[in-house]
Every structure is written in structure tokens, then in C-alpha cells.
C-alpha positions, 0 to 999 in steps of 0.5 A: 770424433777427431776423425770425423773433424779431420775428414771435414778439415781435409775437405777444405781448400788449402787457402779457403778461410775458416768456416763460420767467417768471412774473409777481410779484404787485404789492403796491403798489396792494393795499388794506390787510386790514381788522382783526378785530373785537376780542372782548369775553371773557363776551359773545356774539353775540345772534343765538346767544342767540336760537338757543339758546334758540328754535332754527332755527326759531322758528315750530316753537315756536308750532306746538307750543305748544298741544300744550305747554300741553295736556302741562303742564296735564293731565299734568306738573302733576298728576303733580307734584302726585300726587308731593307727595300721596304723601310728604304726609298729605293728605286733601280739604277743603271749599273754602276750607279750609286744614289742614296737611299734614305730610311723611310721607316713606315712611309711605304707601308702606309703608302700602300695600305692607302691605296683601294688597289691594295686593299682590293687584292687583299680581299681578293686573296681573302676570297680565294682562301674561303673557297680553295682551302674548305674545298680542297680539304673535303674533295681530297679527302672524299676521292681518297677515301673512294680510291681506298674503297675501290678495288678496280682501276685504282691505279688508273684513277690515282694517275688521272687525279694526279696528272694535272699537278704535274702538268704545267700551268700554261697548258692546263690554263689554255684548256681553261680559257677554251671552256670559259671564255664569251664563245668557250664550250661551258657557254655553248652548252650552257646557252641561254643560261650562260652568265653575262658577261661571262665567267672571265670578264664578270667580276663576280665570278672570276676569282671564284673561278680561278679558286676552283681551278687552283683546287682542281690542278692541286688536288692529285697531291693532297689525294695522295697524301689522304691515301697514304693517311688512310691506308695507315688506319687500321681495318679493325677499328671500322670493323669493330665500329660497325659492330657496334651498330655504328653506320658508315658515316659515324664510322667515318667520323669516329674513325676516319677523320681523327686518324687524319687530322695530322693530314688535315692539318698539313693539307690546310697549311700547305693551302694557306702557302699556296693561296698566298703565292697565287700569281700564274693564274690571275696573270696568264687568265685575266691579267688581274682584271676585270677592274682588279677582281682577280688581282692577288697582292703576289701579282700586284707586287710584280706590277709595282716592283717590276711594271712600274719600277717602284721596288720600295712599294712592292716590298713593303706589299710582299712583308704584310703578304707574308707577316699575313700568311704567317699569321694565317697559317699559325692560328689554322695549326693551332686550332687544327692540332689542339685536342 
């Protein structure tokens, strides 16, 4: 017995503690904790001033500075400017001319409200909307879905949509003029079912016409941003609709239009932005005529602000644009992006 309990003692480390208990951390030789860094009360860090102020990451704020400065000059400075003419009597000067320009308040926003010329474009605008946006909305979406199909002359059919948007407006506006004006090819094809008078000069059909315009030069950019939607959407999902009995168009529907609705939504807003600063068309086709049936509220600010030297007027036509756009554009999000 006294050999065996000296075998097992030999077998134990030198500096191991016995067996059957646990050791005690030693205190004695620890070095003391080191005492917090008092606080000063009000001051902070430097190193969080900086983040607050240039972020993570400083070099983004270089990066954007140009687009930055470019924002301030051409947009938030005039747009302020333009906001202090329309509560203002303000009117153009010669250079070096300093005149008064008392506070109006709302005397220009009633001013031009009271007038029919007004109201006219504005409904106009509401005219272009109902016909430009619901149709650029499903052409789009249709002509991508076939370019998604088709498996021949793809890249054919993508270029061909998409070079009228890239093509300036004066150009694409001529051939316009050509197919619709009294004697224009439409007309002679046409004959004796032409309209009279004709689609220019009739002010019933001269801002639907510019409406269908302005959809057709658009479409090749939202085609492709339904294309790059629908390419997106994963195959298997209309497969496994088809297998369960579904038909093409229910697969569509089930499918298709909620894996686009994101699109959608963009295509419609940046449609609302477009049909608010509608200008170059009524000007280069009708000049807003016939007695005011192509007349946009873009185009009549440049006729008031810069035809007829009424800057104040102008402006105060330019904030109920925008405030209105504005408005549009954020209930059609609301109703487009709810579940």
C-alpha cells in the first residue's frame, strides 16, 4: 500500500496542487487595476466630432463634392431664388439697377390662379397624365416581356426602341410634323377619314397627340428597366405555375406583375417627373396652341417669366407645378408600394 500511494505521488507534477482540490488564485503578485480616466461632463471625444460631422469615411465626401457643388449652383439656389420672386413684386432690371421689391405675400399666387390661361394648362397637364403615364406603363411592360421571350433579333429590337430616347427632340419632332400636319403623310393615307381640322391645329386631339409622342420617344428607357426587372424573376416560379394548371396570363399576373411592382413604381414616378416638365414639344409643335390646347404650365412660366418680363408670376405658376407634382407623385408611391 505505501508503494502503490508512492507511484501515484511520483506521477504528480512537482508544482500541481493535490488532488481532490481546486487551486486558489494567488493575489499577492497581481498588479493593480488601473483607474478610469475620469470624465469630463460637456466634452467629447474628438475623434466622434469628426465622424459626426465627415462620417466613416471621409474620402466619400470628396468623391461627392463635385456632384454637390453642381446640385447647389443649378438646383437649391435657383429654386430659392425662384421661391423669394414668387411671394416678392419683382420684375428684371438693367445691370447695376437696384429698385425695391416689396413683400407681395399671396397677391401673385391669386393673380395667377384667376386667370383661365392657367387653369387651362393645368388641365392640360392633367390631360397629358391620364394618357402618358397608363400608357407607358403597360407598352413597357408588354414589349419587355416580348423581348424577354423572344430568342431571334433581341438585341435588334432593344436597340430600335431605345434609339428614339437617345435621339434629340428636335429631330424626332421634325418627322412628327411630317406625318401629322394638314397635307402630312397620316393625312394622305388617311383621305377622306382624316380629322378636320387636323391633328395639329384640332384642339381636341393635339395634346393627346403630343401625349402619344412623348410615350413613344420614352419607352426604350423604362423597356429596359422592365427588362432588367423581368430577367430577375426567377424561371421556376412560372414553370411551377403552369404546373399547376395555371395559364399563361394567370401566370402573369401571379408571377410577372408582383416581381415588378418596385419597377412599376419607378416607371410611374419618373413619369409624373416627366409629365411635369413637358415643355419642348408643345413649344417646337404647336407653340401651346391651338387657343391654349397644348399649353403646359413649364410653358407658360417661360411665357410669362421670359416673353413677357413677369418673373414674380412665373414663379409663383413654377411652386403650384412643383408643390403639385410633388403631391402626385407621392400618393401614386403610396398606393403603388403598399401591400
Amino acid at each position: 500500500m505505501k508503494s502503490l500511494r508512492d507511484s501515484r505521488a511520483g506521477t504528480q507534477a512537482a508544482g500541481d496542487p493535490p488532488r481532490g482540490r481546486r487551486p486558489r488564485p494567488s493575489t499577492r503578485h497581481a498588479p493593480p487595476a488601473a483607474a478610469p480616466e475620469p470624465r469630463i461632463p460637456g466634452r467629447r471625444p474628438r475623434a466622434s466630432r469628426l465622424e459626426r460631422w465627415l462620417g466613416n469615411s471621409p474620402l466619400g465626401l470628396v468623391l461627392t463634392a463635385p456632384y454637390t457643388a453642381y446640385v447647389l449652383v443649378v438646383f437649391i439656389i435657383p429654386f430659392g431664388v425662384g421661391v423669394w420672386m414668387a411671394f416678392h413684386d419683382y420684375f428684371f432690371t438693367a445691370p447695376g439697377v437696384s429698385v425695391p421689391h416689396p413683400f407681395v405675400g399671396f397677391d401673385n399666387f391669386t393673380e395667377v390662379l384667376g386667370e383661365e390661361k392657367t387653369r387651362r394648362a393645368f388641365a392640360n397637364l392633367g390631360l397629358f397624365m391620364a394618357i402618358n403615364i397608363p400608357l407607358t406603363v403597360v407598352l413597357a411592360l408588354v414589349l419587355a416581356s416580348a423581348l424577354n421571350a423572344a430568342t431571334h433579333w433581341r438585341g435588334f429590337f432593344r436597340v430600335a426602341y431605345y434609339v428614339p430616347y437617345v435621339t434629340a427632340s428636335v429631330a424626332t419632332l421634325a418627322v412628327w410634323l411630317f406625318l401629322f400636319n394638314g397635307s402630312g403623310a397620316v393625312n394622305n393615307v388617311l383621305g377622306p377619314w382624316a380629322p378636320d381640322p387636323s391633328w395639329l391645329a384640332n384642339r381636341h386631339l393635339v395634346m393627346p397627340l403630343i401625349a402619344v409622342y412623348v410615350t413613344w420617344k420614352q419607352l426604350g428607357f423604362y423597356i429596359l428597366l422592365y427588362l432588367a426587372a423581368l430577367q430577375n424573376v426567377p424561371k421556376e416560379l412560372h414553370e411551377a405555375a403552369l404546373t399547376d394548371g395555371a395559364g399563361r396570363w394567370q401566370a402573369f399576373r401571379a408571377v410577372t406583375l408582383p416581381a415588378v411592382r418596385p419597377v412599376t413604381s419607378l416607371v410611374v414616378l419618373l413619369s409624373i417627373i416627366t409629365a411635369g416638365q413637358i415643355f419642348t414639344e408643345p413649344f417646337l409643335l404647336t407653340g401651346g396652341g391651338p387657343s391654349g390646347a397644348s399649353l403646359t404650365p413649364a410653358l407658360l412660366v417661360y411665357q410669362r417669366g421670359i416673353e413677357q418680363g413677369e418673373p414674380d408670376a412665373a414663379a409663383a405658376i413654377g411652386l403650384i407645378l412643383v408643390t403639385g407634382v410633388l403631391i402626385i407623385a407621392t400618393v401614386a408611391r403610396r398606393v403603388m408600394e403598399r401591400d
